[in-house]
KELUMMI-20628 format. One record per residue (C-alpha): residue in one letter; x, y, z. Coordinates in pm, 1 decimal. Each point is the difference from the previous one (the first is absolute). Layout:
BEGIN
a:X:Y:Z
...
This chain:
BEGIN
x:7743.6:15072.4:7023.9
x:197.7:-315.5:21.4
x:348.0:53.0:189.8
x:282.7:-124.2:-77.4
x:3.5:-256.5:311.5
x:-327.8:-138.9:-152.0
x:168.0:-44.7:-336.9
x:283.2:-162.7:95.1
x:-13.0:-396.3:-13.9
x:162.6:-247.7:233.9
x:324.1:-121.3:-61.0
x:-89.0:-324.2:85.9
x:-293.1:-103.2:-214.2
x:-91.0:338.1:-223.7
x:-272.0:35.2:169.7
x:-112.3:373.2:64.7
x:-318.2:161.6:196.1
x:-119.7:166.7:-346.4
x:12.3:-340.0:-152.9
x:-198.4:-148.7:300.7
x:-240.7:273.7:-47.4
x:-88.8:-135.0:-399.6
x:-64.9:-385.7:127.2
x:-192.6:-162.1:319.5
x:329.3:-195.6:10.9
x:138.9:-33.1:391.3
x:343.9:-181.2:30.4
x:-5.5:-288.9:281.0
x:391.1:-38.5:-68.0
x:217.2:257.8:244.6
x:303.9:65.1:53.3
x:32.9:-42.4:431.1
x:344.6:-22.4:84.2
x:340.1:63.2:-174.2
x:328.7:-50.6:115.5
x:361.7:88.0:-187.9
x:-108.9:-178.7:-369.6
x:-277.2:-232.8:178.8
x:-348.9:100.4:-36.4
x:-320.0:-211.5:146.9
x:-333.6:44.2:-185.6
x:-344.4:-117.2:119.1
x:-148.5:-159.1:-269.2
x:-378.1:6.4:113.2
x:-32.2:-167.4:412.5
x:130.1:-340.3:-33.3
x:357.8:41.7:-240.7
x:274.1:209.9:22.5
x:218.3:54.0:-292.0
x:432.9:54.1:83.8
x:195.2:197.6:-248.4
x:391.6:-67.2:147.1
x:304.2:154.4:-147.2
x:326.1:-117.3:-87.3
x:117.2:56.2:352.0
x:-229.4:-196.9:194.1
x:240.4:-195.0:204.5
x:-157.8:-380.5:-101.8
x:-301.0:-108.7:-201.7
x:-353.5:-3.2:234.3
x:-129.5:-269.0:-206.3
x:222.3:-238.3:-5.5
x:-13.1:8.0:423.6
x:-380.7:38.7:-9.6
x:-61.7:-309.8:-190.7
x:316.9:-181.0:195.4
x:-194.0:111.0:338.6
x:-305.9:-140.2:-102.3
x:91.9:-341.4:-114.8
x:228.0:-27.1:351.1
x:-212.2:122.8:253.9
x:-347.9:111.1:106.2
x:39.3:385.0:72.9
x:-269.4:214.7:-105.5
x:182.6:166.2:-350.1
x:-113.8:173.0:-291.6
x:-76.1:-284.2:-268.5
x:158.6:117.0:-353.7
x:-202.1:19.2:-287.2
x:239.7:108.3:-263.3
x:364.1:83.8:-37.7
x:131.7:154.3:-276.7
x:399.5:132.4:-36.8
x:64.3:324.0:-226.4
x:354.5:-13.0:-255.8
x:125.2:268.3:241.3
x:-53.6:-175.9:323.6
x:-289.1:166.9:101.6
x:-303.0:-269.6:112.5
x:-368.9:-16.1:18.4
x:-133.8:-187.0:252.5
x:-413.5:-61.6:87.0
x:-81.9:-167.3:271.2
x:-293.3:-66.5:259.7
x:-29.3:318.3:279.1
x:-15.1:-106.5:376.0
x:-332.6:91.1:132.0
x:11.0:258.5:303.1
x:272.1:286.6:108.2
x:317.7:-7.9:58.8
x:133.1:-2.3:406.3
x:113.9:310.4:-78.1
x:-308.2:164.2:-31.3
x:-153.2:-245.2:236.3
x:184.3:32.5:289.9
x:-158.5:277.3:177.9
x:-345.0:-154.9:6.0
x:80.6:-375.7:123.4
x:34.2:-99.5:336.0
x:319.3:-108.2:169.0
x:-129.4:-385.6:-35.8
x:-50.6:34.5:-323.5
x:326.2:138.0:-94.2
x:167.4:-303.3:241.6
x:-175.9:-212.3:-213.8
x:106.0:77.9:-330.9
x:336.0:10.7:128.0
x:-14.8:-304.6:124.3
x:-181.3:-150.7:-353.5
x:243.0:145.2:-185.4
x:311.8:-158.9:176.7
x:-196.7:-294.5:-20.2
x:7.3:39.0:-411.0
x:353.6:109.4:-39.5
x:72.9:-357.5:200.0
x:-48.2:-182.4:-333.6
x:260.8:260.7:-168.9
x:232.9:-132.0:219.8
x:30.2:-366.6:-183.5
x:37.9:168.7:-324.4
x:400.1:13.0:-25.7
x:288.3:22.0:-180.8
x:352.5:-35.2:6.4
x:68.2:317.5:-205.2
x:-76.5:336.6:67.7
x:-231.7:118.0:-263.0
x:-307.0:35.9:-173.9
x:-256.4:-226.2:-148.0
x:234.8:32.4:-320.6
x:286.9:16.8:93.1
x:70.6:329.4:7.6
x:171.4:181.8:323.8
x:-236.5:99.0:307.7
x:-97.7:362.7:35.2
x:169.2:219.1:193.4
x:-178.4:356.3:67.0
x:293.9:131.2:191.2
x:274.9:-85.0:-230.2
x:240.6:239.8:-86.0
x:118.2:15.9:-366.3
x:149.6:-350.2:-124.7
x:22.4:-330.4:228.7
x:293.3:-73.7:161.1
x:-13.4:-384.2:-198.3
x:18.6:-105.0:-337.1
x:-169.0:-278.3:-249.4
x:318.2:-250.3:117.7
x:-104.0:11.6:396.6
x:-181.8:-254.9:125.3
x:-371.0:96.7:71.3
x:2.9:-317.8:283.6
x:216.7:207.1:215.9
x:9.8:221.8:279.7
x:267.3:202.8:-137.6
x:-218.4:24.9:-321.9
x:-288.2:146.2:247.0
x:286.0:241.6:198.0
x:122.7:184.3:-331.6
x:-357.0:60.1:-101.7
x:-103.2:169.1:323.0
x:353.5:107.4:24.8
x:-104.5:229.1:-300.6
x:-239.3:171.1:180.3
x:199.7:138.3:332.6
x:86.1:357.4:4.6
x:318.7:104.4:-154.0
x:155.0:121.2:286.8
x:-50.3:-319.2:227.2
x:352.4:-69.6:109.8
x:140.7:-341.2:-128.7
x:66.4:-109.4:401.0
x:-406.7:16.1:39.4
x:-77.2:-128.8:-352.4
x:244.5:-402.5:100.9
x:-165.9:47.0:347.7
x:-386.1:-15.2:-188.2
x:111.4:-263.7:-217.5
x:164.1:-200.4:254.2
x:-344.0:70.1:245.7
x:-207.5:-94.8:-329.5
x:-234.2:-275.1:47.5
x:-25.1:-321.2:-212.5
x:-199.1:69.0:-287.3
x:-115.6:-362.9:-107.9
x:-266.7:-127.5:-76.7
x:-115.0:252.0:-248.5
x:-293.8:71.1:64.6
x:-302.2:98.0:-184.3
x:-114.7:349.8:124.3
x:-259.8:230.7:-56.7
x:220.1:316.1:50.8
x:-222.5:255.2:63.3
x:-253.4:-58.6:265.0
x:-65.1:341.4:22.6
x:-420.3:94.4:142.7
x:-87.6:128.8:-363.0
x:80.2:-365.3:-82.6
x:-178.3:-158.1:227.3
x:-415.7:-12.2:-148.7
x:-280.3:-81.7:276.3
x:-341.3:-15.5:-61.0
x:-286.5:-3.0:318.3
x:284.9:6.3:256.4
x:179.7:-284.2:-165.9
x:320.7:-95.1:-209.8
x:-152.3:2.6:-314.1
x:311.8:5.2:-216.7
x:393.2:69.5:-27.5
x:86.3:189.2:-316.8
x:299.1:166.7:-214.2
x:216.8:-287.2:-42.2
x:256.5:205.4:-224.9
x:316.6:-22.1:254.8
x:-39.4:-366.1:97.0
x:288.8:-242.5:-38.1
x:205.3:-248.2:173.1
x:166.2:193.7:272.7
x:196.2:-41.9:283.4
x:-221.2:-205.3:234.0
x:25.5:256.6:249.4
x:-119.0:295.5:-174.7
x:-337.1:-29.6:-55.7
x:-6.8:45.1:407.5
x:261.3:289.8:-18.0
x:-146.4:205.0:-218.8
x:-301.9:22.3:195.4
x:225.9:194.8:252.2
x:25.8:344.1:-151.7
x:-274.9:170.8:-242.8
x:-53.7:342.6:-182.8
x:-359.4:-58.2:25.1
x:-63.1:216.3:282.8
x:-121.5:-137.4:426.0
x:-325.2:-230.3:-125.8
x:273.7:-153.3:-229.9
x:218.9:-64.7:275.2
x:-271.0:-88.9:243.2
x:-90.6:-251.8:-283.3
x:311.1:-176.1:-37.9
x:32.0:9.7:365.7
x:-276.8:-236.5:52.6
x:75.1:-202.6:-294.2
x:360.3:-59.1:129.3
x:-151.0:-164.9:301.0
x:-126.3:-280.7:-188.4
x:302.9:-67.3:-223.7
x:291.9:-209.1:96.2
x:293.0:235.1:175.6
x:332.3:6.7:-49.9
x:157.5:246.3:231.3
x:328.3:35.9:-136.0
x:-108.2:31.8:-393.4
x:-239.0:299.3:200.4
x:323.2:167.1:99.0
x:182.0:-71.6:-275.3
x:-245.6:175.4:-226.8
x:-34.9:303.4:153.3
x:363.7:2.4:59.0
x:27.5:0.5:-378.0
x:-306.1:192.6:-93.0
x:103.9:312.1:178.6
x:392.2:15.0:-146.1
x:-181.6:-18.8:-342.2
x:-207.9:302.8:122.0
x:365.0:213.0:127.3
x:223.2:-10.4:276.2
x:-155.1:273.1:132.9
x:-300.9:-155.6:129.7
x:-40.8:-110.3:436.7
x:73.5:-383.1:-88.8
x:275.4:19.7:-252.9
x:207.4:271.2:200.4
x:-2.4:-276.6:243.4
x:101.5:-250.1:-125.8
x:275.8:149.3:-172.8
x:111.6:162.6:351.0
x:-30.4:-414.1:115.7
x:152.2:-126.3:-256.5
x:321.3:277.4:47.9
x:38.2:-75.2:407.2
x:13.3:-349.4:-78.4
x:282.5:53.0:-250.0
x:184.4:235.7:223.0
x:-27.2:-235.1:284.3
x:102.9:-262.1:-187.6
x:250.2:187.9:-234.7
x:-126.9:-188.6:-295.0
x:64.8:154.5:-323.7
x:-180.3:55.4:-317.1
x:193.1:-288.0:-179.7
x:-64.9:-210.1:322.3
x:-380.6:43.9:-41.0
x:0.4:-83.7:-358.5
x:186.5:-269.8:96.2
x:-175.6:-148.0:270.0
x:-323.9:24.8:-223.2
x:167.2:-261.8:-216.0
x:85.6:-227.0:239.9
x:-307.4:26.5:145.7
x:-216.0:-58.3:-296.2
x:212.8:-296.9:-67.3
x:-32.9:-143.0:354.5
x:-389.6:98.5:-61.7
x:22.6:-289.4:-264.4
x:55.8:-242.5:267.1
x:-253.0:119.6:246.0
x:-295.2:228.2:-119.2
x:-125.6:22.7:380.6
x:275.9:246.9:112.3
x:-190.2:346.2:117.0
x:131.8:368.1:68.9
x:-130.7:44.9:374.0
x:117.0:346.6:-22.1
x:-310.0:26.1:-246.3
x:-260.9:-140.1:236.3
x:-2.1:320.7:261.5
x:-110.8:244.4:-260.0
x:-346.7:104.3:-52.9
């Protein structure tokens, strides 16, 4: 007797066990990973076919095909492209041979995980002439921003060029109940954003393919942009990956170029858009109080000794919070 489990097709492609029963027909296209209204299909061993949503934050193909006229890293090659009425998009394209680090990790050896690193830092070099002097996507439209919180602080009129523009979108993101003292001390500490730089995004290990013990490709070029040309470095700081994530950007850190204070900065601002209640944001607010006390500034003084200072900061972009460069 059939049950009803057997009976039941897929919701995908129709497909059902009693149907596969009638025919010698095997599917070679499935469904291996899916993600909010992104799912990844292998379409035999050597394509891959993408199936994105509306809410993708920018279009894959567009920075595949812009990656592989600019530069020399390993990337899938697209095939076709097509774009649905309702914003959904179908993209085929070649499939990196190998695993991903992810699943790798435990079975290489610690020089061969030094030396992708170290390759891979070595790729995302040639990123680093690819700039811009807005931040934004390959078309135009604003950079991604995973830890946003409801609308941007900016509108159409601001200018994209700025670093105010790049404040009041990360602005958006800090936790409601950072206090507006700590909130003109982070913008005041806030590195220079320019160039824009084109970045990756998301060098997580499940992004990272190796084949043999080698690099053998960098995929999942959704979140790329022209960014700050700091963060690409930054946002290998934290992860949500899990420790061989964090070992992993550990190593590749090494090989990038540093910038100490956008390193503090960051995490600074990461962790007030994750509470107030965390280790690093209690504080900094507690910091950022004794310094007012001591100095009996004001709430209207710090707003507005942000605006002299970002006027003065027009003059002479090399100014640096020190009080930034003794936390970890």
């Amino acid at each position: 007797m059939l049950t009803r489990r057997s009976t039941v097709p897929c919701s995908a492609c129709s497909f059902s066990p009693e149907r596969q029963r009638c025919c010698n027909y095997e599917s070679h296209v499935k469904l291996f990973y899916e993600a909010g209204d992104r799912g990844v299909w292998a379409l035999g061993s050597q394509l891959i076919l993408k199936d994105r949503g509306p809410s993708c934050p920018t279009d894959e193909n567009a920075n595949l095909c812009f990656v592989k006229k600019n530069t020399t890293i390993p990337i899938p090659t697209v095939i076709a492209h097509h774009e649905e009425g309702d914003g959904h998009a179908l993209t085929i394209m070649t499939r990196i041979p190998g695993e991903n680090l992810s699943e790798a990790w435990s079975k290489l050896t610690d020089d061969q995980k030094d030396n992708i690193a170290k390759e891979t830092a070595e790729y995302l070099l040639q990123l680093r002439s690819l700039q811009s002097d807005r931040l934004e996507c390959l078309d135009g439209r604003p950079v991604f921003n995973k830890y946003r919180r409801g609308e941007d602080n900016c509108d159409s009129a601001q200018d994209p060029t700025s670093d105010d523009y790049v404040w009041n979108r990360l602005a958006a993101s800090l936790d409601p109940a950072v206090p507006e003292a700590v909130r003109c001390r982070l913008r005041r500490s806030m590195p220079p954003t320019q160039p824009f730089t084109y970045t990756h995004n998301d060098l997580t290990h499940v992004n990272i393919m190796v084949q043999n013990g080698k690099l053998s490709g960098i995929i999942d070029w959704e979140a790329a942009g022209y960014y700050p040309v700091w963060w690409e470095y930054t946002r290998t700081i934290v992860t949500s990956e899990g420790l061989e994530d964090m070992k992993w950007k550990g190593l590749l850190r090494q090989y990038m170029p540093k910038t100490r204070e956008a390193k503090c900065w960051y995490l600074d601002w990461f962790w007030l858009c994750h509470g107030v209640d965390n280790e690093r944001a209690k504080e900094l607010i507690q910091e950022v109080e004794e310094n007012r006390s001591e100095e009996g500034v004001t709430e209207k003084d710090e707003s507005e000794m942000g605006e002299a200072e970002e006027d003065e900061s027009d003059k002479d972009d090399s100014t640096e919070d020190e009080s930034m460069e003794h936390k970890s």
